[in-house]
Backbone as CSV, one residue per row, in Angstrom:
resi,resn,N_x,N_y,N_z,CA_x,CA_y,CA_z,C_x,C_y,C_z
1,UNK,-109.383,12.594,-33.339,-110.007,11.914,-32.208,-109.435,12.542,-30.941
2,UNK,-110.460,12.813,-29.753,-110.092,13.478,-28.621,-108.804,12.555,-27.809
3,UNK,-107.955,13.271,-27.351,-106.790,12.678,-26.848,-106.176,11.697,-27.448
4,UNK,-106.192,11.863,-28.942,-105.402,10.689,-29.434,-102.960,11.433,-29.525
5,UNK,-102.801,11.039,-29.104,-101.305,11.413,-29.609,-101.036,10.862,-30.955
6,UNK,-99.924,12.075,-31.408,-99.699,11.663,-32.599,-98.751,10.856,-32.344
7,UNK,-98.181,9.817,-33.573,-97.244,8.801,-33.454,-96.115,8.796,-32.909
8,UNK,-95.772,10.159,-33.436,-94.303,10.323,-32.705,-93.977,10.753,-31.429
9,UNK,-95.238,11.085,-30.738,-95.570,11.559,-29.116,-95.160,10.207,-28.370
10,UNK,-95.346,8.969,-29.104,-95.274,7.788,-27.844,-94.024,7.120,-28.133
11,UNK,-93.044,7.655,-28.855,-91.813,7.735,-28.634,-90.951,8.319,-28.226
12,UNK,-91.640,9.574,-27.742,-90.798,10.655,-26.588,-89.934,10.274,-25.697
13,UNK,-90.586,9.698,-24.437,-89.539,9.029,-23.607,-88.532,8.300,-23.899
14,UNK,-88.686,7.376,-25.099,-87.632,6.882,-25.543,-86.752,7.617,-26.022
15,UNK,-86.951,8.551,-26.924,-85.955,9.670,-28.063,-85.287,10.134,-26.763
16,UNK,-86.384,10.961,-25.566,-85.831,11.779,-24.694,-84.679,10.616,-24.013
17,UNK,-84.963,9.182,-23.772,-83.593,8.764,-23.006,-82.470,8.576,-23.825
18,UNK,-82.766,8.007,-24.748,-81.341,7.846,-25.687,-80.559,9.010,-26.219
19,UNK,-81.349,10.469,-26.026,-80.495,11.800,-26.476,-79.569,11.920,-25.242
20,UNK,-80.073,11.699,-24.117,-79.418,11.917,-22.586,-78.210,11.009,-22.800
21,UNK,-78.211,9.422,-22.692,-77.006,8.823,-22.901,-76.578,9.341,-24.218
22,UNK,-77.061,9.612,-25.498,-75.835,9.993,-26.557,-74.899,11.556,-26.215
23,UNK,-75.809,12.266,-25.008,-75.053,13.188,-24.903,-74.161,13.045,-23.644
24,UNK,-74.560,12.147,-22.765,-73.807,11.679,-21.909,-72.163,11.228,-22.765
25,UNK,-72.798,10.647,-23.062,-71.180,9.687,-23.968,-70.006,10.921,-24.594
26,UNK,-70.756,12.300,-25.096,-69.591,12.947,-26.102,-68.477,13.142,-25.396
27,UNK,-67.315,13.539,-25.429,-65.738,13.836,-24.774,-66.230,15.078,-24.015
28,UNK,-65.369,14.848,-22.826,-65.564,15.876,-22.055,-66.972,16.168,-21.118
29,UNK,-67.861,15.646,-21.568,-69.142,15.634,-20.624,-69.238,15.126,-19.492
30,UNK,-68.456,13.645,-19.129,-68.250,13.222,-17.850,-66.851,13.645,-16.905
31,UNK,-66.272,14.198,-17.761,-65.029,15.039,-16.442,-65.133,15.372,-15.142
32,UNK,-66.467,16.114,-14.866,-66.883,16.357,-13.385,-67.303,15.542,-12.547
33,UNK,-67.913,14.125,-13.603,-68.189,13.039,-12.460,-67.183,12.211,-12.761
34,UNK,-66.367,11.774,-13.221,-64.816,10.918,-13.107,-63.909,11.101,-11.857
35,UNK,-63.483,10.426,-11.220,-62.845,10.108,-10.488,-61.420,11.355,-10.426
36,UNK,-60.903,12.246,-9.909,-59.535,12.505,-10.271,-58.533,11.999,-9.960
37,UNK,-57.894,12.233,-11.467,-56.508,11.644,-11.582,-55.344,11.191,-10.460
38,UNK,-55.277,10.878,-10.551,-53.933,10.228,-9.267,-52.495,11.307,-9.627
39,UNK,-52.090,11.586,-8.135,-51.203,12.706,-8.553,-50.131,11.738,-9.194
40,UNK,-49.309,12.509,-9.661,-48.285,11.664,-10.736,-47.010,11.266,-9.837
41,UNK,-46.402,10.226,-9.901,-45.210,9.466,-8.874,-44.349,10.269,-9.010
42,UNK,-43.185,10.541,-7.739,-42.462,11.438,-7.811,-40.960,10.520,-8.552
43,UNK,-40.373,11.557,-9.065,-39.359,10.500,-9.967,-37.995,10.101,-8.653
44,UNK,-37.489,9.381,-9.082,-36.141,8.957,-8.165,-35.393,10.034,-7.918
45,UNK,-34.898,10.527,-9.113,-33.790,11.363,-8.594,-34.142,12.798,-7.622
46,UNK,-36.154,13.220,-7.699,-36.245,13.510,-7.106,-36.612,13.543,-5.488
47,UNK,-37.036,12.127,-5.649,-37.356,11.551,-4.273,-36.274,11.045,-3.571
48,UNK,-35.153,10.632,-4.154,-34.159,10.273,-2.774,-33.094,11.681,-3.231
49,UNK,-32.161,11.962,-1.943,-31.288,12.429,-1.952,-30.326,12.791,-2.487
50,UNK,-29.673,13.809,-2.836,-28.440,13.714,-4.138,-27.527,12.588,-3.757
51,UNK,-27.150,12.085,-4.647,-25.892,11.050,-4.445,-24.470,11.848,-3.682
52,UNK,-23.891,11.437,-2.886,-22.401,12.279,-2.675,-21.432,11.821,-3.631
53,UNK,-20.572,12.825,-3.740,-19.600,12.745,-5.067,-18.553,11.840,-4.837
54,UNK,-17.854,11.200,-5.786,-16.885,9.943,-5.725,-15.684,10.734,-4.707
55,UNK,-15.462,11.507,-4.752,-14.426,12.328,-3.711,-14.928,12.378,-2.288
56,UNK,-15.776,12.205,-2.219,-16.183,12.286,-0.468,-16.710,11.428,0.068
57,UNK,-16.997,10.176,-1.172,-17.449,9.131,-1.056,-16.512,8.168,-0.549
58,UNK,-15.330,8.068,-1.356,-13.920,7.228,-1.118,-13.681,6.862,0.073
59,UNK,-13.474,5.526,0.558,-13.506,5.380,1.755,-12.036,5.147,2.046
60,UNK,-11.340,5.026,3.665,-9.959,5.164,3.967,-8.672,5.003,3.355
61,UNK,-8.969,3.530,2.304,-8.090,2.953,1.783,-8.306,3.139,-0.024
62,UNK,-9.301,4.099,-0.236,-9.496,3.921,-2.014,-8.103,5.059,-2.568
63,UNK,-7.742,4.270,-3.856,-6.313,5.161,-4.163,-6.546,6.724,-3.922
64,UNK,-7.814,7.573,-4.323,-7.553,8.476,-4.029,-6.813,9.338,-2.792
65,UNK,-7.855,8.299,-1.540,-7.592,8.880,-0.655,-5.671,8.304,-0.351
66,UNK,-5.442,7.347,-0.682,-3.996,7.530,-0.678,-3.346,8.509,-0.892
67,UNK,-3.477,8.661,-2.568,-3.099,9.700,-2.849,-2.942,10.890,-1.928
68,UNK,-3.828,11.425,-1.594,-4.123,12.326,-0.692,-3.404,12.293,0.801
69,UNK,-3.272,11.107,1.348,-2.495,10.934,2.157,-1.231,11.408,2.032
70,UNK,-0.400,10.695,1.073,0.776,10.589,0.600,1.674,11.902,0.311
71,UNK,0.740,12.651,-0.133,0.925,14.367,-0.480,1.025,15.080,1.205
72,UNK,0.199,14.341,2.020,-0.217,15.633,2.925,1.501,15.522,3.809
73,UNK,1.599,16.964,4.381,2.774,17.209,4.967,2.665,16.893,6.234
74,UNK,2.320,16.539,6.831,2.146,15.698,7.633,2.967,14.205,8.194
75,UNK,3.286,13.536,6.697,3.570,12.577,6.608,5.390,12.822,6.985
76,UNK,5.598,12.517,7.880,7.274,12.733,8.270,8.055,11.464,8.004
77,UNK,9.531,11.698,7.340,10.454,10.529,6.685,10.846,10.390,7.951
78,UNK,11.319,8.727,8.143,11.728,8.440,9.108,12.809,8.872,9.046
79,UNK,13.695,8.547,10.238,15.240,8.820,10.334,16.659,8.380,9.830
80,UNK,15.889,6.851,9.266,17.134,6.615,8.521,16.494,6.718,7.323
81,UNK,15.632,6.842,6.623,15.479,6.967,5.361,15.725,8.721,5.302
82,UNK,16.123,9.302,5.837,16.697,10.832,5.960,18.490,10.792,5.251
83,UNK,18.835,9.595,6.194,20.449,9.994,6.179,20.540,8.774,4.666
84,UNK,21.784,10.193,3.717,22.177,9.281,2.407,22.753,7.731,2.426
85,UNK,22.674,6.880,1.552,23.233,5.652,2.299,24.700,5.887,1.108
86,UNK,25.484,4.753,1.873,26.886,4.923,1.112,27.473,3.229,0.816
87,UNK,27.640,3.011,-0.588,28.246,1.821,-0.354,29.903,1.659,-0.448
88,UNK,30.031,0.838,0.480,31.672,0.419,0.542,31.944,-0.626,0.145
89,UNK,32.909,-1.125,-0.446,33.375,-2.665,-0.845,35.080,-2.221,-1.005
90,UNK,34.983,-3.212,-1.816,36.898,-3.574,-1.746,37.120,-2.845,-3.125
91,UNK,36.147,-2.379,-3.992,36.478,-2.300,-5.176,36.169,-0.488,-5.338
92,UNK,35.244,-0.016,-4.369,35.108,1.581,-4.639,34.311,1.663,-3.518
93,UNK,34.476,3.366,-3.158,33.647,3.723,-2.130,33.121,5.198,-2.492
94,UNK,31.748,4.898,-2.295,30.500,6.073,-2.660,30.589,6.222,-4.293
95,UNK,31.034,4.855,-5.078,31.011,5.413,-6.220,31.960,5.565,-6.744
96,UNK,33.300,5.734,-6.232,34.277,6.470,-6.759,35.511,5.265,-6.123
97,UNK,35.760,4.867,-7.856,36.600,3.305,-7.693,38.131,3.336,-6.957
98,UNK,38.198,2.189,-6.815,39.943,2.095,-5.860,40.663,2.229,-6.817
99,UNK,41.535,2.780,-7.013,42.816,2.912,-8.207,42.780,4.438,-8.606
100,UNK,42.021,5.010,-8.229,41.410,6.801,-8.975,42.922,7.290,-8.321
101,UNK,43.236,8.081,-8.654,44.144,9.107,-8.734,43.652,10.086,-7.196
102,UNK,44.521,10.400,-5.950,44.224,10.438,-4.768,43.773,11.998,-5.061
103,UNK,44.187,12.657,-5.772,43.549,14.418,-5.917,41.689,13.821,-6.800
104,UNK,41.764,13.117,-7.731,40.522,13.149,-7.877,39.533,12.875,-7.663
105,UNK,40.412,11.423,-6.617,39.113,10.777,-5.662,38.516,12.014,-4.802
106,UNK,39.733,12.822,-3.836,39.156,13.030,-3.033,38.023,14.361,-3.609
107,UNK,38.371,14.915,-4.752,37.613,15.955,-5.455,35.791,15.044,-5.186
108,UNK,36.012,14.336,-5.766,35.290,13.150,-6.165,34.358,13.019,-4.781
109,UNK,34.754,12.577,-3.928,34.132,12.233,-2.516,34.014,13.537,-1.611
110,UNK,34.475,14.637,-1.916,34.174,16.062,-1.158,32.562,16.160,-1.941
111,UNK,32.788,16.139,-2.921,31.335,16.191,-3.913,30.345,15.695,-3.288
112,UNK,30.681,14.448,-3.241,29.142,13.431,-3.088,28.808,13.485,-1.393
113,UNK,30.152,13.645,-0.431,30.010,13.554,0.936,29.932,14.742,1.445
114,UNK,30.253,15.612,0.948,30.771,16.965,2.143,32.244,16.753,1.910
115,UNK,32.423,18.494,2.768,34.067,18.731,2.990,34.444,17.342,4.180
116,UNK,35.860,16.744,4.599,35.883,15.692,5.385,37.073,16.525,6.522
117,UNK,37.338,16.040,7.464,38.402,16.201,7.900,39.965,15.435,7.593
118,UNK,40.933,16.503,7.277,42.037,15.625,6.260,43.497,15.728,7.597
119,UNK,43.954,14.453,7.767,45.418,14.530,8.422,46.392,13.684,7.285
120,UNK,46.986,13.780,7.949,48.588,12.895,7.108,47.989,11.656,7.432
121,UNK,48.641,10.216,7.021,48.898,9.184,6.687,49.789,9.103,7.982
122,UNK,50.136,8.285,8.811,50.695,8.111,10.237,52.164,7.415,9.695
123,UNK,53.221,8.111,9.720,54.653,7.866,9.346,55.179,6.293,9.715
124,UNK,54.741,5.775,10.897,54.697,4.510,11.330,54.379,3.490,9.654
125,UNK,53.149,3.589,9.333,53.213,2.928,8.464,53.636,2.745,7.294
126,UNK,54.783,3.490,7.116,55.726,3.736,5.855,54.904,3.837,4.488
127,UNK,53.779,4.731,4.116,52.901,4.953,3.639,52.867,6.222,3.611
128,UNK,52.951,7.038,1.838,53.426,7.852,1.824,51.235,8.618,1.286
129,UNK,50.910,9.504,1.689,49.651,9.938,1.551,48.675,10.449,2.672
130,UNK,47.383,10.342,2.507,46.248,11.156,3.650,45.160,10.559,4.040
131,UNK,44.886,11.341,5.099,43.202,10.268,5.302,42.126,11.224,4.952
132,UNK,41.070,10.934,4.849,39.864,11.754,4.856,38.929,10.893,5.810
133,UNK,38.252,11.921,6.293,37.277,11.200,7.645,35.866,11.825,7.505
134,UNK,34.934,11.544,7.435,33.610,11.938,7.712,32.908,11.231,8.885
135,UNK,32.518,11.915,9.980,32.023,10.790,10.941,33.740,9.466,10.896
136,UNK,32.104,8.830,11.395,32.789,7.012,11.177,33.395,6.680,10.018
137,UNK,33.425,7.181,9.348,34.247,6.569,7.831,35.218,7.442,7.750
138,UNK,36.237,6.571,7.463,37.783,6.838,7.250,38.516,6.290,5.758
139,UNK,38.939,7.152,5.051,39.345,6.671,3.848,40.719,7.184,3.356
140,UNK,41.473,5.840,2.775,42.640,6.199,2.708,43.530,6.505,1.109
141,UNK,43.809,7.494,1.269,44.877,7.701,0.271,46.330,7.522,0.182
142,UNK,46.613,7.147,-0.620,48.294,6.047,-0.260,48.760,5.539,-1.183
143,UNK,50.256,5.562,-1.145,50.724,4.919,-2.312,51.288,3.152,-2.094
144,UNK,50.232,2.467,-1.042,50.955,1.380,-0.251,51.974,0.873,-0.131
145,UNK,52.628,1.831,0.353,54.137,2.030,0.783,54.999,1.196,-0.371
146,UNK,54.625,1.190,-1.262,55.814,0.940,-2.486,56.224,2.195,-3.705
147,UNK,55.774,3.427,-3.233,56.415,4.494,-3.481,55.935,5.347,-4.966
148,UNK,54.762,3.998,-4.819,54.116,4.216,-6.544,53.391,5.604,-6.274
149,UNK,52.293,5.814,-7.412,51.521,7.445,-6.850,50.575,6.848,-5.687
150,UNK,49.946,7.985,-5.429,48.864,7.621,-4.308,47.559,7.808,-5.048
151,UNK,47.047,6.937,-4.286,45.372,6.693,-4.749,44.533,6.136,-3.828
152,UNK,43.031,6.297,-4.466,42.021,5.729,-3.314,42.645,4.607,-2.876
153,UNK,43.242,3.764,-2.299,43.920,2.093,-1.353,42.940,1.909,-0.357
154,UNK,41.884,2.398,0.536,41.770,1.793,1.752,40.507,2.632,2.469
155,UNK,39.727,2.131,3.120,38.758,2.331,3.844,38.596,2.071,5.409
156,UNK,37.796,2.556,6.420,37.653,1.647,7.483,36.060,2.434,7.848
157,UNK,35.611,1.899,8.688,34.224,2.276,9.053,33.593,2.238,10.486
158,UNK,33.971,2.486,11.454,33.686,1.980,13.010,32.137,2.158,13.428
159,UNK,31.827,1.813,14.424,30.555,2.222,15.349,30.146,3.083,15.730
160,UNK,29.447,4.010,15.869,29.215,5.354,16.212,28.292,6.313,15.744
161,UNK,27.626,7.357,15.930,26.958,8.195,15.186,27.481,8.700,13.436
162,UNK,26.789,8.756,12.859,26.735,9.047,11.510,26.124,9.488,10.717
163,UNK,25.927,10.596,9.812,25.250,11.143,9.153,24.627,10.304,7.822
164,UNK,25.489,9.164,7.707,25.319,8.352,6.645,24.978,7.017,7.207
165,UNK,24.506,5.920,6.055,24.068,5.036,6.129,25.014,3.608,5.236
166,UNK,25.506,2.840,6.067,26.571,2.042,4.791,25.879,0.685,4.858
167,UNK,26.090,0.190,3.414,25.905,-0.788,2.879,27.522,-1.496,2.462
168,UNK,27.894,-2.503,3.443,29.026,-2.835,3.618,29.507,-4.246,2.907
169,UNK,30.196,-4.619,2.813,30.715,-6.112,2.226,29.592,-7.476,2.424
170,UNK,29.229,-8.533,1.868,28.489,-9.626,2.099,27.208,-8.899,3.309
171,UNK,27.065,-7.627,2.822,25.995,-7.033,4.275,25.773,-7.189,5.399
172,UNK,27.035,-7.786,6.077,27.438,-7.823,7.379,27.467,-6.294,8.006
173,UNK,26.527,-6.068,8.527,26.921,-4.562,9.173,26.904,-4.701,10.665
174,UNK,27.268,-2.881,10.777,28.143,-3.102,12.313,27.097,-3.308,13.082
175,UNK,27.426,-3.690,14.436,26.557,-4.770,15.531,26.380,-5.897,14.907
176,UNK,26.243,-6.661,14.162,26.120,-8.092,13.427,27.064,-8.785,14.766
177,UNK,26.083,-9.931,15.435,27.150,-11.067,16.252,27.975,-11.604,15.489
178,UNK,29.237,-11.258,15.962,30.677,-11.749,15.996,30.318,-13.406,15.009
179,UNK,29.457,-14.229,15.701,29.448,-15.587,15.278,28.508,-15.717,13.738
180,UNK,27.427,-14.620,14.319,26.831,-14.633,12.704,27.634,-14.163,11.669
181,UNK,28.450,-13.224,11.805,29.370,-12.852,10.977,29.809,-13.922,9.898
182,UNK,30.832,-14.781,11.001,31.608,-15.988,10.705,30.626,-16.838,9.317
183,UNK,29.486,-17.185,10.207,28.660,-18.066,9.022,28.349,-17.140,8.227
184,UNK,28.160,-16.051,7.262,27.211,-15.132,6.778,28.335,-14.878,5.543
185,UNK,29.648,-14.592,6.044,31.165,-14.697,4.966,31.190,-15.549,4.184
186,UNK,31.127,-15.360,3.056,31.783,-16.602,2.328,32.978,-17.328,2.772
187,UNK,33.324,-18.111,3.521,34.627,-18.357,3.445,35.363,-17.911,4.793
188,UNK,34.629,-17.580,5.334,34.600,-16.913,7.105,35.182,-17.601,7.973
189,UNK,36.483,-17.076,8.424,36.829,-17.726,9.780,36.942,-16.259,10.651
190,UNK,37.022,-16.733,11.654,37.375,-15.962,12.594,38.666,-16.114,14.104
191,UNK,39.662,-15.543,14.538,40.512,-15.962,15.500,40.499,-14.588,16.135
192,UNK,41.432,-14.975,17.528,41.665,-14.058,18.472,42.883,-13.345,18.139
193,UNK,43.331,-12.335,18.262,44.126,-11.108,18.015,45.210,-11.155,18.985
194,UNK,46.320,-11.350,19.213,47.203,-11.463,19.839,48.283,-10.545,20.045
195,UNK,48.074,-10.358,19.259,49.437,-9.147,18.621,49.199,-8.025,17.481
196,UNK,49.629,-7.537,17.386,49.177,-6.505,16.401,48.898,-5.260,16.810
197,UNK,48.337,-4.338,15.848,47.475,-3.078,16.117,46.325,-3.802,16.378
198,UNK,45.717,-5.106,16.433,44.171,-5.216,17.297,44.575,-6.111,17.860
199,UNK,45.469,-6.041,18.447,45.529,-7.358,20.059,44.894,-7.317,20.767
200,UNK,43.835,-8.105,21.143,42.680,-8.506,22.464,41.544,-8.081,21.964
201,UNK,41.383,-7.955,20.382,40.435,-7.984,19.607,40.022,-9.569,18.864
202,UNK,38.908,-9.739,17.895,38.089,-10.734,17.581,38.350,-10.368,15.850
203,UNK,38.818,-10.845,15.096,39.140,-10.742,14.024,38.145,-11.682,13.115
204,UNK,37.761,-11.527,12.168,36.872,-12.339,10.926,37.539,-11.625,9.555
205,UNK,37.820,-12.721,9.083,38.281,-12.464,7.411,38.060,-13.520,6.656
206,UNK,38.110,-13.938,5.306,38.270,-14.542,3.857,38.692,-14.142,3.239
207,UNK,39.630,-15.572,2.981,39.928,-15.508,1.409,39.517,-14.721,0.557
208,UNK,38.831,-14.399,0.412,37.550,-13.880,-1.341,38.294,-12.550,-1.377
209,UNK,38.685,-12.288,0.166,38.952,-10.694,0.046,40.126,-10.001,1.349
210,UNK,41.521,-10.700,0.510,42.265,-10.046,0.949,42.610,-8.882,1.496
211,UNK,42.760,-8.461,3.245,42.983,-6.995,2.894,41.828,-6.457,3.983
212,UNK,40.428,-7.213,3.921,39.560,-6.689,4.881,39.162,-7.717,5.336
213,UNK,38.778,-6.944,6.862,38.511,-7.473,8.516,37.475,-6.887,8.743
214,UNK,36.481,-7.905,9.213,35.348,-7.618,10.544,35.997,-7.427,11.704
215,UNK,36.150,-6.571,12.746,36.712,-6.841,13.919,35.782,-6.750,15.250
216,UNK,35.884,-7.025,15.890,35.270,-6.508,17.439,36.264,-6.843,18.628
217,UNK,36.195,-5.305,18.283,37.351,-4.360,19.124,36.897,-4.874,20.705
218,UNK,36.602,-4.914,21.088,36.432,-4.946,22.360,36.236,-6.282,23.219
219,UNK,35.847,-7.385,22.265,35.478,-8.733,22.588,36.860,-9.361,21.800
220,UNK,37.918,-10.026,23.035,38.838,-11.229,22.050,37.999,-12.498,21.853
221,UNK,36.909,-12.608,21.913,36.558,-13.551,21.153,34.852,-13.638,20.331
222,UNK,34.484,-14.449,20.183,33.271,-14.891,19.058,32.088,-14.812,19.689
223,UNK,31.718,-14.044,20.979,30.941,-13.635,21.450,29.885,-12.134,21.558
224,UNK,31.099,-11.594,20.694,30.593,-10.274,20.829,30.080,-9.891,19.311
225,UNK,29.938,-8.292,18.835,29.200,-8.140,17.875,30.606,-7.127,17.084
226,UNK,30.389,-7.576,15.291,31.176,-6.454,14.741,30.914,-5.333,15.240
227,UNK,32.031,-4.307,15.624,32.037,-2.617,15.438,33.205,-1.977,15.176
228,UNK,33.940,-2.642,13.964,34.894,-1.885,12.990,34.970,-2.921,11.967
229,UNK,35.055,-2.378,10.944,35.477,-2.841,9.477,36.316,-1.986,8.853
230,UNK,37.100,-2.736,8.030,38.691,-2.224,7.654,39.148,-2.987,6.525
231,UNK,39.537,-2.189,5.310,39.614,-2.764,4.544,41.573,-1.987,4.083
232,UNK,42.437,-2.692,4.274,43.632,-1.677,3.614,43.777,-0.959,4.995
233,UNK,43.539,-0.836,6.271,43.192,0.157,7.266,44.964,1.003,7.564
234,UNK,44.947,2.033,7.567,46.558,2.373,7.666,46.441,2.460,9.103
235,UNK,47.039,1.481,9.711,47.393,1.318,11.566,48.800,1.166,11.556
236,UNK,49.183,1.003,12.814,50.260,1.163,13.528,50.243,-0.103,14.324
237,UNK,51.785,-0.767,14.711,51.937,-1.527,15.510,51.704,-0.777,16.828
């Protein structure tokens, strides 16, 4: 029959749309019309800054930087933590006990102190032996005049420049007021000097420790400040 289509002609348009979407759909066919991708986030460690290192990080007071302090030369010892300290008591001095044998003390204390300056023992005090002197410290060798051998006996220590640093009896040291003294002694009195090798001096002693004096030489009385200590001291009337 004229212009009849065959059957499968009036399903064309249809076949023809559904081949378009089935070929629309396969992988990869819509790539050019899709949207593009979003660039990819940048990661942390590359987006912020390097971290600074725990060493340069440390702030004024972290141990390192102590450390670091502590080393640098820079750092200057004060002045008395420079000079050696020395202790004195009634029982040994710098170490080296009372009773030692007077050649080995002084072997003994040339060692630890330096060479000292050495005179005789002053004939006045019927005291047969020597002194040794460093600075302010004076130390005595003696046989306290009872004729026995000689040995370390005696110390004294005055006011003045010194290469050393002393740590003295009940830690009364020199300049200490005269009156603090008194209370600070176990057993502390103190009187005026009348007579003697320290007449018109300020005297402090105890019991506990026969033998040694706080004095202040210059004040006869309880006003002023220790500046000699003497323990055994070889003086003269």
């Amino acid at each position: 029959m004229a212009g009849h289509r065959p059957g499968w002609e009036r399903f064309a348009p249809l076949l023809g749309a559904f081949g378009f979407l089935l070929f629309m759909a396969l992988p990869g066919c819509t790539a050019q019309d899709a949207d593009p991708p979003a660039p990819a986030a940048a990661s942390p460690s590359a987006a912020s800054p390097s971290a600074p290192s725990p060493s340069a990080a440390s702030p004024a007071g972290s141990p390192s930087a102590a450390s670091s302090a502590s080393q640098s030369p820079s750092a200057a010892s004060s002045p008395s933590a420079s000079r050696p300290g020395i202790s004195v008591t009634t029982t040994q001095v710098a170490g080296v006990r009372m009773g030692t044998d007077a050649g080995a003390a002084e072997r003994a204390l040339r060692a630890r102190l330096g060479p000292p300056r050495r005179e005789p023992i002053p004939e006045c005090t019927g005291e047969k032996g020597w002194l040794l002197s460093w600075d302010t410290l004076q130390v005595i060798l003696s046989d306290g005049a009872d004729g026995g051998p000689v040995t370390l006996y005696g110390w004294s220590v005055d006011a003045g420049r010194s290469r050393f640093r002393y740590a003295l009896p009940y830690d009364v040291a020199l300049g200490t007021p005269t009156r603090r003294a008194v209370r600070t002694i176990p057993g502390g009195t103190g009187m005026a000097a009348e007579e003697g090798p320290y007449a018109g001096s300020y005297l402090v002693r105890t019991p506990r420790a026969d033998g040694l004096l706080w004095i202040s030489i210059e004040t006869p009385h309880d006003r002023g400040v220790i500046d000699y200590v003497a323990y055994r001291s070889a003086t003269c009337d």
